[in-house]
C-alpha positions in Angstrom: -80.0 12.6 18.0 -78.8 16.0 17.1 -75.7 16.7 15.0 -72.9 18.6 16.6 -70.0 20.1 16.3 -67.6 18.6 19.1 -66.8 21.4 21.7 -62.7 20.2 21.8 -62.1 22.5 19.0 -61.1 26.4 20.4 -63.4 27.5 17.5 -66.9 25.8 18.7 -66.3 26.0 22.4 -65.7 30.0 22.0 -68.6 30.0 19.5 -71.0 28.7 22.7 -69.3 29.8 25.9 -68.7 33.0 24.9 -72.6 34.1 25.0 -72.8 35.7 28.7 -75.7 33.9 30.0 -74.0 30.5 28.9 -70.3 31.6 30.6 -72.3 32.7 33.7 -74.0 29.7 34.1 -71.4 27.3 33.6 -69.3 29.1 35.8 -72.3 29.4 38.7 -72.6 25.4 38.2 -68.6 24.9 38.3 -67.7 27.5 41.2 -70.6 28.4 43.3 -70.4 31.8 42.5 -73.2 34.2 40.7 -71.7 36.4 38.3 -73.7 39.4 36.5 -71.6 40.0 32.7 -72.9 41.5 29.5 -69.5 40.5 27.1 -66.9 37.9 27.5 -63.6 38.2 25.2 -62.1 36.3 23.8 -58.1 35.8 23.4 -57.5 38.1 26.4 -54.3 39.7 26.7 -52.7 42.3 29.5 -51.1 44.8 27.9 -48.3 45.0 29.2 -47.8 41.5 29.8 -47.5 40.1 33.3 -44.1 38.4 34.3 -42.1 36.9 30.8 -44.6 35.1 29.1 -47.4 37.1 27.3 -50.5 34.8 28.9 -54.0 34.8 26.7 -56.7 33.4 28.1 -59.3 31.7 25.8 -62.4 33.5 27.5 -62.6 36.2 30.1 -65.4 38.2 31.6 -65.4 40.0 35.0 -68.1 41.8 36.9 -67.5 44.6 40.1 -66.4 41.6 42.2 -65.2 38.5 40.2 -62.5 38.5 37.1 -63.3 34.9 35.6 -60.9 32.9 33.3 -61.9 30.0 31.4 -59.5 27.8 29.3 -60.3 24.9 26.8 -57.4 22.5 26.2 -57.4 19.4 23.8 -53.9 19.1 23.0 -52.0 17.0 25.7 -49.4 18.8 27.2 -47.3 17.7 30.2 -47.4 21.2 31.7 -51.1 22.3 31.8 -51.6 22.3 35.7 -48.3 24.9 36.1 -49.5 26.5 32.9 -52.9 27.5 33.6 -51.4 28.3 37.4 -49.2 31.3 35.9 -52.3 32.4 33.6 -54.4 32.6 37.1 -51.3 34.0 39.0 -51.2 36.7 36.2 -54.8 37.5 36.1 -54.4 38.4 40.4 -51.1 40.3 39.4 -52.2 42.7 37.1 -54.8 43.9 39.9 -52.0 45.0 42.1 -50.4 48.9 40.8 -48.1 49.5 43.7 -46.6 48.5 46.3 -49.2 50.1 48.9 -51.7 47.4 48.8 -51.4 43.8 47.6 -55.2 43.0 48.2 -56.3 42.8 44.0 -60.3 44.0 44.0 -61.7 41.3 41.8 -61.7 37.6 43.3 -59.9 35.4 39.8 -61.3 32.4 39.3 -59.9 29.9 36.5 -61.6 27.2 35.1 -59.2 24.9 32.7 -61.6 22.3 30.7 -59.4 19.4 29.3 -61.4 17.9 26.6 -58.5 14.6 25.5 -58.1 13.3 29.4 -55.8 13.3 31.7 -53.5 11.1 33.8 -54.8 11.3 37.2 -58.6 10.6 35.3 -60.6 12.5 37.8 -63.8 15.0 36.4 -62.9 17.6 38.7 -60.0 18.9 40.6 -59.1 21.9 42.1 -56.1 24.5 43.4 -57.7 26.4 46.7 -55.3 29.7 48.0 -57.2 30.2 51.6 -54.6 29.7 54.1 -55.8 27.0 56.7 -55.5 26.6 60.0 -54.1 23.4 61.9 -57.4 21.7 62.0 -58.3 22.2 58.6 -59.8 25.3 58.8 -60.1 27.7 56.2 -59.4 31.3 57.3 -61.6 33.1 54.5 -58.7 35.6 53.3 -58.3 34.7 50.1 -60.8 33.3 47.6 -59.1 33.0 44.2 -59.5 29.5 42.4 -58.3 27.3 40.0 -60.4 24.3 38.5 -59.8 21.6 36.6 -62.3 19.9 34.5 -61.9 16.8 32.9 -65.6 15.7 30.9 -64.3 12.5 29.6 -64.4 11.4 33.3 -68.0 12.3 33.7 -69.8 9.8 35.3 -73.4 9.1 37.0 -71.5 9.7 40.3 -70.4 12.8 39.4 -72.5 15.0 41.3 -74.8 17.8 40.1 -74.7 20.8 39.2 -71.2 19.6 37.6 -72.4 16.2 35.9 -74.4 17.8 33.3 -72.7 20.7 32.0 -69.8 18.3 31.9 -71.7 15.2 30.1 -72.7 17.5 27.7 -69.3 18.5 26.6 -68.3 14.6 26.5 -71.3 14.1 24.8 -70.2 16.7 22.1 -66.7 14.9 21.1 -68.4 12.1 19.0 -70.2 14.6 17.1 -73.9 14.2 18.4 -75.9 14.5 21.5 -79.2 13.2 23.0 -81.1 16.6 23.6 -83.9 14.7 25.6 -81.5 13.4 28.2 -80.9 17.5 29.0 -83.1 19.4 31.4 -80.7 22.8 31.6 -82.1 25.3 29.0 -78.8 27.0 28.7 -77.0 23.1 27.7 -80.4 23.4 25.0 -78.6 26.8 23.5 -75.4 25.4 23.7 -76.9 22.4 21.2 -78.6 24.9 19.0 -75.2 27.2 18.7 -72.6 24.1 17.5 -75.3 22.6 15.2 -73.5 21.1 12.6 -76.3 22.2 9.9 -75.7 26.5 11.7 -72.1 26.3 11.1 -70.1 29.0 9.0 -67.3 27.9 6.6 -65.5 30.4 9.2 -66.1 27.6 11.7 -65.0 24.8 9.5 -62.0 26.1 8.2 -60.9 26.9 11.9 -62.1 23.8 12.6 -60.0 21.9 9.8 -57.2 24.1 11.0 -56.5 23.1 14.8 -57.2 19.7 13.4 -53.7 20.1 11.5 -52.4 21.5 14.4 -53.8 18.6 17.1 -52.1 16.2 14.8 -48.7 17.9 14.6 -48.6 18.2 18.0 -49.9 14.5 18.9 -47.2 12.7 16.1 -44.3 15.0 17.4 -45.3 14.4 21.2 -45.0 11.0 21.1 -42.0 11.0 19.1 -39.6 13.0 21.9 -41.8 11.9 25.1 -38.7 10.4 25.8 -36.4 12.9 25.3 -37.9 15.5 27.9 -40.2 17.7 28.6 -38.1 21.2 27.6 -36.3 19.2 24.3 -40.1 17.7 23.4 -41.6 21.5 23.7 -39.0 22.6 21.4 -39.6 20.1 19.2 -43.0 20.1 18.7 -42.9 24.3 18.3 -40.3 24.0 15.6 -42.2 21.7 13.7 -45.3 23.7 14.4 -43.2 26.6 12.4 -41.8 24.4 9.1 -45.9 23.8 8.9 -46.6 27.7 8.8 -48.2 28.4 12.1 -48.2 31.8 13.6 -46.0 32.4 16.0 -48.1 33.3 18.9 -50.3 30.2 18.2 -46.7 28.1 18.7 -46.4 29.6 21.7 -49.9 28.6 23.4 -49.9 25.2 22.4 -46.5 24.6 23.5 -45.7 26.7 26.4 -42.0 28.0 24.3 -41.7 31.5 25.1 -43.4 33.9 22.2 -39.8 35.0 21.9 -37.8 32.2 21.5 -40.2 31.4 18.6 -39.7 34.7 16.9 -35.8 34.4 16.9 -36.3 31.3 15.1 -38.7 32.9 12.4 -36.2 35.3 12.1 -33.3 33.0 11.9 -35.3 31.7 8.7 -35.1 34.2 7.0 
């Protein structure tokens, strides 16, 4: 058994999926489509932002035909399907310049991995935009996609090329893997990259970090659940800022508009 760092923290899953031949693999498995990239980024932005909510994406890569978003999500939130929606809408928006042609060159696709579970407990799900026909048909017009990826749902019925990438990434969360039950050389490098014995004290004081901020989130969560969504979000982001988070961070995990959360650092002081 090999000693790992679990891919739920932002710090390790950026530290693997953020080597090219790793993102275009996983995304070829997930989505079908072959993508040729040399550099992902990481913590995207559009400058200037897209709609009212500055949207970062976690990694992004794009090639001459495909602008590929993918999102790692440990925190439960009650919003992510609509959230990760507006960072996909966004990414197809910023395509579009004028008003002469609405047709955005590069096909988005988004791929949200939620490492904690989710309600509906299902290993893959997925938002098509082709318009369909009365029989069912798709009409090929539009091939932007959003996918939902759930490991801890992983199962031997899961079918391949999905079952396992996504094994591997459940198998990450209790801290070590079986290598010999892998047969994909690129889930091999993914192993050798989060090795708990290769990490930097970069990586484990990020690490230790969203930790903090996992828990803040978690205790304050289930403290409001009751109270609403909106009045819970607030919640938790307020308390996120008595504990000394930035202000952008506040913002991602909670979905509270960047400026709301910089009135009320203002207001502090």
């Amino acid at each position: 058994m090999k000693q790992v760092a679990p891919l739920r923290y932002d710090v390790i899953f950026k530290k693997a999926f953020s080597e090219p031949d790793i993102f275009a693999g996983f995304v070829e498995a997930m989505t079908g489509v072959a993508v040729n990239i040399d550099h992902v980024d990481t913590e995207k932005r559009f400058d200037p932002p897209i709609g009212l909510v500055d949207s970062r994406f976690d990694l992004y890569a794009e090639d001459h035909v495909n602008r590929i978003v993918i999102d790692i999500q440990h925190v439960k939130l009650p919003d992510h399907y609509h959230r990760f929606l507006h960072y996909h809408c966004a990414a197809i928006l910023e395509q579009v310049a004028t008003a002469k042609d609405y047709h955005p060159p590069l096909q988005v696709l988004t791929l949200v991995v939620l490492t904690s579970g989710d309600r509906h407990q299902v290993e893959y799900a997925s938002i098509d935009f082709d318009p369909k026909d009365l029989k069912g048909q798709p009409l090929g017009e539009i091939a932007h996609r959003v996918i939902y990826l759930c490991p801890k749902y992983v199962s031997d019925a899961t079918p391949e090329p999905y079952r396992e990438w996504l094994q591997a990434i459940a198998d990450s969360l209790d801290e070590e893997v079986d290598e010999s039950a892998y047969h994909n050389p690129l889930i091999h490098k993914i192993f050798g990259l989060i090795a708990r014995d290769g990490l930097t004290p970069q990586d484990r004081a990020r690490m230790k970090d969203e930790y903090s901020y996992e828990a803040i989130g978690r205790d304050q969560f289930e403290k409001g659940e009751a109270k609403g969504k909106a009045e819970t979000q607030t919640m938790i982001a307020r308390q996120m800022l008595a504990h000394g988070l930035a202000p952008d961070a506040i913002a991602q995990l909670t979905g509270v508009p960047l400026t709301t959360v910089l009135d009320w650092t203002r207001e502090r002081y």
